[in-house]
N, C-alpha and C positions, 0 to 999 in steps of 0.2 A: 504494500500500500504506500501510494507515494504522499505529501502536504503540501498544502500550500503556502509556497517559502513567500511569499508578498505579506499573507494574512500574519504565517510565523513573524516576519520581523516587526510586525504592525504592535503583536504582542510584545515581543519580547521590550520593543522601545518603550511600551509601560511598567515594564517589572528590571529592568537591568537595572535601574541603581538599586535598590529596594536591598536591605541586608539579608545576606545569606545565598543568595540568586545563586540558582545553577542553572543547566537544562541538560539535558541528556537524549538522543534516540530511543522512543521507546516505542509499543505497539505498534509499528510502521510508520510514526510519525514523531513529532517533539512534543518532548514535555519539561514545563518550565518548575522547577520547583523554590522554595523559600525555605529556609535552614534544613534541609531534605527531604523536605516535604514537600510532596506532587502541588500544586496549585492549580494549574491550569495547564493543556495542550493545543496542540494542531493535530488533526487528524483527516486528512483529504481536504475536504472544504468545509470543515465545521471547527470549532472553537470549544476543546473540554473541559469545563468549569468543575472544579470543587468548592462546595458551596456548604457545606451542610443540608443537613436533610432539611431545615424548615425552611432554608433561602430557596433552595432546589426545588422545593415543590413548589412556591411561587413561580420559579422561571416557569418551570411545566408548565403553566398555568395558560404562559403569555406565546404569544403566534414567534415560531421560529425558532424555538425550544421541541427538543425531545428526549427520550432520555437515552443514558449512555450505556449503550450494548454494544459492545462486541466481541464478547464471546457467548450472548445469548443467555447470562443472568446480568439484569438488569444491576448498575452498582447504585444502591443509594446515596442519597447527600452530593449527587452529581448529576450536569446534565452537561448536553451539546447543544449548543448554538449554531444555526445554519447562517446563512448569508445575509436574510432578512435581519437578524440580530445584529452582526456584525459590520456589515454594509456603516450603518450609520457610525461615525467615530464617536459620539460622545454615548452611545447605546454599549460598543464595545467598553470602551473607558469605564464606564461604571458595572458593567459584568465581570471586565477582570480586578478591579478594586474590590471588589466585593469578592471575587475569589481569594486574593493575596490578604484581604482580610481574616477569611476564614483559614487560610495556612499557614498565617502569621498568630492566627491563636495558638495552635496547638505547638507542644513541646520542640524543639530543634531534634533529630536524630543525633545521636554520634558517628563520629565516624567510624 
């Protein structure tokens, strides 16, 4: 599976300064994480958000949101963003803030 590296740097120009930033290759696409903690992806042409579960169900809620499969169970506390979301910049901006919000709660990994 390949992504979409315009959308990828769209993200990543949101979260590169932000403490702890990494990103990695993963699932056939990028994922940007916050003290090792996944936050958000690219994945073809959609945008995967870590939200927690009550932000998540919100997204669900709203047109251009569905949820994140792909291995066929659904993951909670996550959703994908298609192009209608992302299209708009300040629509992204505040989905991925709100991701790095919720990856910036939880504990740093060690290494």
């Amino acid at each position: 599976m390949a992504y979409n590296a315009n959308l990828a740097a769209r993200v990543r120009r949101l979260l590169r300064r932000r403490k702890g930033f990494s990103e990695k290759t993963m699932f056939g696409g990028v994922g940007f994480l916050l003290g090792g903690n996944m936050c958000c992806g690219v994945l073809r042409d959609d945008v995967i958000l870590r939200l927690g579960v009550d932000t998540a169900e919100q997204a669900l809620g709203e047109y251009g949101f569905r949820p994140f499969d792909i291995t066929g169970r659904v993951m909670r506390g996550w959703a994908m963003a298609g192009p209608p979301v992302w299209a708009d910049p300040d629509a992204l901006k505040y989905w991925v803030r709100a991701a790095a919000s919720f990856a910036g709660s939880l504990p740093p990994k060690q290494k």
